[in-house]
N, CA, C and O atoms as CSV, one atom per row, in Angstrom:
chain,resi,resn,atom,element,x,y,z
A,1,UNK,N,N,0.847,-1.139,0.000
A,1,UNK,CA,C,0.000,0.000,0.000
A,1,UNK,C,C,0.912,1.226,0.000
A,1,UNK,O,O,2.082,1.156,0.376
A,2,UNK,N,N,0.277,2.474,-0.480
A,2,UNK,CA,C,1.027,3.472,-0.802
A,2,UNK,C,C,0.493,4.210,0.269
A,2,UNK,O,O,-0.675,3.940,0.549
A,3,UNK,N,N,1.247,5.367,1.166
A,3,UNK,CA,C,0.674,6.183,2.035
A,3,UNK,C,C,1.442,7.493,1.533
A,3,UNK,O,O,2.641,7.641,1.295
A,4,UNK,N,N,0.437,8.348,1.451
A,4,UNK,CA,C,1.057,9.615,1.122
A,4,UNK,C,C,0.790,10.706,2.463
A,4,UNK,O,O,0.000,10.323,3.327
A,5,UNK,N,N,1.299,11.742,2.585
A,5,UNK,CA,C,0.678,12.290,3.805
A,5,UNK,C,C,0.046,13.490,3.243
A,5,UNK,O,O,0.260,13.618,2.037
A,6,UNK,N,N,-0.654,14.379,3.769
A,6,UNK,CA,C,-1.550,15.208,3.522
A,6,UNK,C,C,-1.352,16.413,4.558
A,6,UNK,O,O,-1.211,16.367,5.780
A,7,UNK,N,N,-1.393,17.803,3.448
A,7,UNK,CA,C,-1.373,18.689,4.430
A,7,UNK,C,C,-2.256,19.749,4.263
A,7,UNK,O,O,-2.663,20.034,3.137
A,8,UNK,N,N,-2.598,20.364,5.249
A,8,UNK,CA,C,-3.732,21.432,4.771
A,8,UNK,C,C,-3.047,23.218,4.600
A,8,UNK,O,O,-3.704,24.206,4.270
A,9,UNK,N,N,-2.137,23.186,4.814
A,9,UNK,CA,C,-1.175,24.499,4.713
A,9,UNK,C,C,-0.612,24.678,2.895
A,9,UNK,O,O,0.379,24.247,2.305
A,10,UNK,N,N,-1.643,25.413,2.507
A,10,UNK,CA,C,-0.686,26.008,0.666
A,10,UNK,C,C,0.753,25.916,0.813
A,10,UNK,O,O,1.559,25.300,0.116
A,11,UNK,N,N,0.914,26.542,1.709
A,11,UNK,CA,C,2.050,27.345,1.639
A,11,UNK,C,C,2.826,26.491,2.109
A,11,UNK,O,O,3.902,27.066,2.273
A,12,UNK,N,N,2.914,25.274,2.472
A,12,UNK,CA,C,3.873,24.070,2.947
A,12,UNK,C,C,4.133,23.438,1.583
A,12,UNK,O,O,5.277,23.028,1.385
A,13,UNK,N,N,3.218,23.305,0.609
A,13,UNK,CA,C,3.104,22.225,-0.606
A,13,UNK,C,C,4.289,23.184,-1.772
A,13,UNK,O,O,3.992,24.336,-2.086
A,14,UNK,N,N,5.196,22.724,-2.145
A,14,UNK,CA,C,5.799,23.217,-3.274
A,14,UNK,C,C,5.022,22.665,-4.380
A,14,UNK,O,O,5.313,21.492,-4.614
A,15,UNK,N,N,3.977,23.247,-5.247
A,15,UNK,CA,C,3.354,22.627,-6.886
A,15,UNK,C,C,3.770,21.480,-7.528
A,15,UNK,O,O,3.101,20.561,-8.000
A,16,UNK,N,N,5.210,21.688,-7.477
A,16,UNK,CA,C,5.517,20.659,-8.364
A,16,UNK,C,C,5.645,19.514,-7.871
A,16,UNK,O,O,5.765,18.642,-8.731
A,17,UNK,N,N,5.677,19.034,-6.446
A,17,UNK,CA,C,5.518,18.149,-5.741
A,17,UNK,C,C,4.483,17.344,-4.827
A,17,UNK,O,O,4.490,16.254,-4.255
A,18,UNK,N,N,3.328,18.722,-5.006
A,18,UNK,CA,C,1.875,18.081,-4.620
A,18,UNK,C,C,0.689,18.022,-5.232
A,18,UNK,O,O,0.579,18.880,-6.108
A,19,UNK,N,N,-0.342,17.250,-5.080
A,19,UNK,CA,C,-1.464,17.485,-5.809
A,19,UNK,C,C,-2.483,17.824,-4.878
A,19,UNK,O,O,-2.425,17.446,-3.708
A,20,UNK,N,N,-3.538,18.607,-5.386
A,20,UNK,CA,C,-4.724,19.671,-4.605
A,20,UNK,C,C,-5.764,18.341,-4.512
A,20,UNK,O,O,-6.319,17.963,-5.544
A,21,UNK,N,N,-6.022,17.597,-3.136
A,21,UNK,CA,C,-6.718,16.880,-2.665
A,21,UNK,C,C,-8.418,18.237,-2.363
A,21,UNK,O,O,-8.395,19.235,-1.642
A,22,UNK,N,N,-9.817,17.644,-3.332
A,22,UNK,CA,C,-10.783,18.647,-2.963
A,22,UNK,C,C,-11.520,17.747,-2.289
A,22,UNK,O,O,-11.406,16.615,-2.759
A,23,UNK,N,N,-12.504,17.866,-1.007
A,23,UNK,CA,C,-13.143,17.308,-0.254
A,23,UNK,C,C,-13.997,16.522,-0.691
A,23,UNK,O,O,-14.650,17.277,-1.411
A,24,UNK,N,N,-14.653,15.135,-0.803
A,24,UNK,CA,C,-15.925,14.326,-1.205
A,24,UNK,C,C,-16.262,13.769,-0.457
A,24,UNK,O,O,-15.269,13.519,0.227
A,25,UNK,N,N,-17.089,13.329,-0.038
A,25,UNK,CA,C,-17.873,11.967,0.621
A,25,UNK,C,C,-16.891,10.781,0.246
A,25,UNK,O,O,-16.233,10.394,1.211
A,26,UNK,N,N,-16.670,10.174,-0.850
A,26,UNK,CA,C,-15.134,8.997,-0.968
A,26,UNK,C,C,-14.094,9.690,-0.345
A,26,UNK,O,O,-13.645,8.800,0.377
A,27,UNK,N,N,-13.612,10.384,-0.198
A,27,UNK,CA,C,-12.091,10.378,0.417
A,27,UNK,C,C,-12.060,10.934,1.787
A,27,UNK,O,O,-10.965,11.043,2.338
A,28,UNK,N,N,-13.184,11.312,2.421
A,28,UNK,CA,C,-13.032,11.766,3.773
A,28,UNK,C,C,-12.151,12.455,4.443
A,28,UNK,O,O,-11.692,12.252,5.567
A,29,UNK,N,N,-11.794,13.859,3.157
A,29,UNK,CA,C,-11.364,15.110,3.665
A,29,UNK,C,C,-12.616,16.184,4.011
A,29,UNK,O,O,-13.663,16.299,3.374
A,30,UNK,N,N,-12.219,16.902,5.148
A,30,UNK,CA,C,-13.513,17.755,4.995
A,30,UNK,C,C,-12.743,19.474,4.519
A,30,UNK,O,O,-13.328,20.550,4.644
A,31,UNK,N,N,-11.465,19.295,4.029
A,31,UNK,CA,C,-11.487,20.766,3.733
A,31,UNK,C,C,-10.592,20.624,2.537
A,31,UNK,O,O,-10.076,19.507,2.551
A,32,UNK,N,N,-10.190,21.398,1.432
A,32,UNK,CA,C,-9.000,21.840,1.195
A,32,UNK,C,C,-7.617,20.589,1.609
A,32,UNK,O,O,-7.831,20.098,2.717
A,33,UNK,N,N,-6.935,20.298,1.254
A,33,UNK,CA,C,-5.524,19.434,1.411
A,33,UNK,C,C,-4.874,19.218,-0.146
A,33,UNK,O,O,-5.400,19.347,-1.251
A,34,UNK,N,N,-3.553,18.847,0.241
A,34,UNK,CA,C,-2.636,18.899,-0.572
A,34,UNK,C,C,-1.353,17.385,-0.049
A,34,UNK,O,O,-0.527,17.170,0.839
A,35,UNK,N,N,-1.931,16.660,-1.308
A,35,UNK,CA,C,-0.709,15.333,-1.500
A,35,UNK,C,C,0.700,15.788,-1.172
A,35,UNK,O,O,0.876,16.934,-1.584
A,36,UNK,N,N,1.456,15.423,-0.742
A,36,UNK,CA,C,3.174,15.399,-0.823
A,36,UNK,C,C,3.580,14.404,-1.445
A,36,UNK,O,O,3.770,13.354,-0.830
A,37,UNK,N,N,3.823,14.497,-2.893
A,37,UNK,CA,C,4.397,13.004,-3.589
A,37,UNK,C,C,5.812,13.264,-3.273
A,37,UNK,O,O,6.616,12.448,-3.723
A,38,UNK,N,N,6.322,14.383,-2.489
A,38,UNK,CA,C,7.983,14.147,-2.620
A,38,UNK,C,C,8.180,12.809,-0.815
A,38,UNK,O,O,9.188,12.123,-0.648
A,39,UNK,N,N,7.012,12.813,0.156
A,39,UNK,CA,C,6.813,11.861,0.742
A,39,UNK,C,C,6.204,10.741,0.684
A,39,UNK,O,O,5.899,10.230,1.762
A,40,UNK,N,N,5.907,10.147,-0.373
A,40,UNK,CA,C,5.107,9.015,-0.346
A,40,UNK,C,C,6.209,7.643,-0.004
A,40,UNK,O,O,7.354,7.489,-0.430
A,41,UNK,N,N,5.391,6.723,0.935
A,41,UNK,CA,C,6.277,5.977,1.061
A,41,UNK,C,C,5.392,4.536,1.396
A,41,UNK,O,O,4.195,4.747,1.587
A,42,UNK,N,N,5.770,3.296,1.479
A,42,UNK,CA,C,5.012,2.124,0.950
A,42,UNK,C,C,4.690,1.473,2.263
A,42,UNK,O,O,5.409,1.922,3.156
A,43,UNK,N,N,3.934,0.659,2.625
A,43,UNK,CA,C,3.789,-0.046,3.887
A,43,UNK,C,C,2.932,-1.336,3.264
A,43,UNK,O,O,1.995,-1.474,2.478
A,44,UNK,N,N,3.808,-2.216,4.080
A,44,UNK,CA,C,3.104,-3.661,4.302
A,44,UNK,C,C,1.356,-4.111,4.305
A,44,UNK,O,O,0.928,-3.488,5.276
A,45,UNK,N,N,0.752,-4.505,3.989
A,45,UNK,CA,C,-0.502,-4.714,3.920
A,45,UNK,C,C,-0.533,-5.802,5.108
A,45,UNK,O,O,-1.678,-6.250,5.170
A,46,UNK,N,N,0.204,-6.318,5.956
A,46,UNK,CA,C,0.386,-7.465,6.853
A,46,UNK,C,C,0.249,-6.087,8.096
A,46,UNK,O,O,-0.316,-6.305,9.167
A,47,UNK,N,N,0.896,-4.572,7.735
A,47,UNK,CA,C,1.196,-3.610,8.822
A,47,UNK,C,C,-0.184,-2.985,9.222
A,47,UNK,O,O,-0.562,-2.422,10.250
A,48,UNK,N,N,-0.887,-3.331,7.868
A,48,UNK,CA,C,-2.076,-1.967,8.248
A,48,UNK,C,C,-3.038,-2.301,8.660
A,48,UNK,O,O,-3.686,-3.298,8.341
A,49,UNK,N,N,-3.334,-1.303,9.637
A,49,UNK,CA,C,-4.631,-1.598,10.629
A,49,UNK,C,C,-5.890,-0.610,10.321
A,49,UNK,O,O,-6.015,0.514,10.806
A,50,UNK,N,N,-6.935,-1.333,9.288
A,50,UNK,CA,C,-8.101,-0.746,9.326
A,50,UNK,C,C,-8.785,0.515,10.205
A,50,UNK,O,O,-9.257,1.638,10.029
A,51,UNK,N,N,-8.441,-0.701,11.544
A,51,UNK,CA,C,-9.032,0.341,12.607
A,51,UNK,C,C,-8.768,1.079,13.452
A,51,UNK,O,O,-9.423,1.528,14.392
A,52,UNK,N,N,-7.187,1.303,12.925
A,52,UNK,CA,C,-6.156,2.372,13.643
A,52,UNK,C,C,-7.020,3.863,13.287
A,52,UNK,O,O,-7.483,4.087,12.168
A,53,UNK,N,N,-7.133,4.781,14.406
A,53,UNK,CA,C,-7.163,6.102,13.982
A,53,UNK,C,C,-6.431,6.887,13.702
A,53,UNK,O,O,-6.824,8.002,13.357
């Protein structure tokens, strides 16, 4: 699985390295956010916990 992290600060995201996450009912942002593909990093599917908050 791929985990990217997410930030809600413009002004943290350099353009060329993030993409403009807009809020929907599927992705369960409620505002404004921004991808960091210069952090994306991979985790185990054996690691991830559904029902971690």
């Amino acid at each position: 699985m791929l985990v990217v992290p997410l930030i809600r600060d413009e002004g943290l995201a350099h353009r060329s390295f993030a993409e403009r996450i807009e809020p929907t009912a599927d992705n369960g942002a409620d505002t404004t956010c921004w991808a960091l593909a210069h952090h994306v990093t991979g985790v185990s599917l054996r690691r991830d916990n559904p029902h971690r908050i």
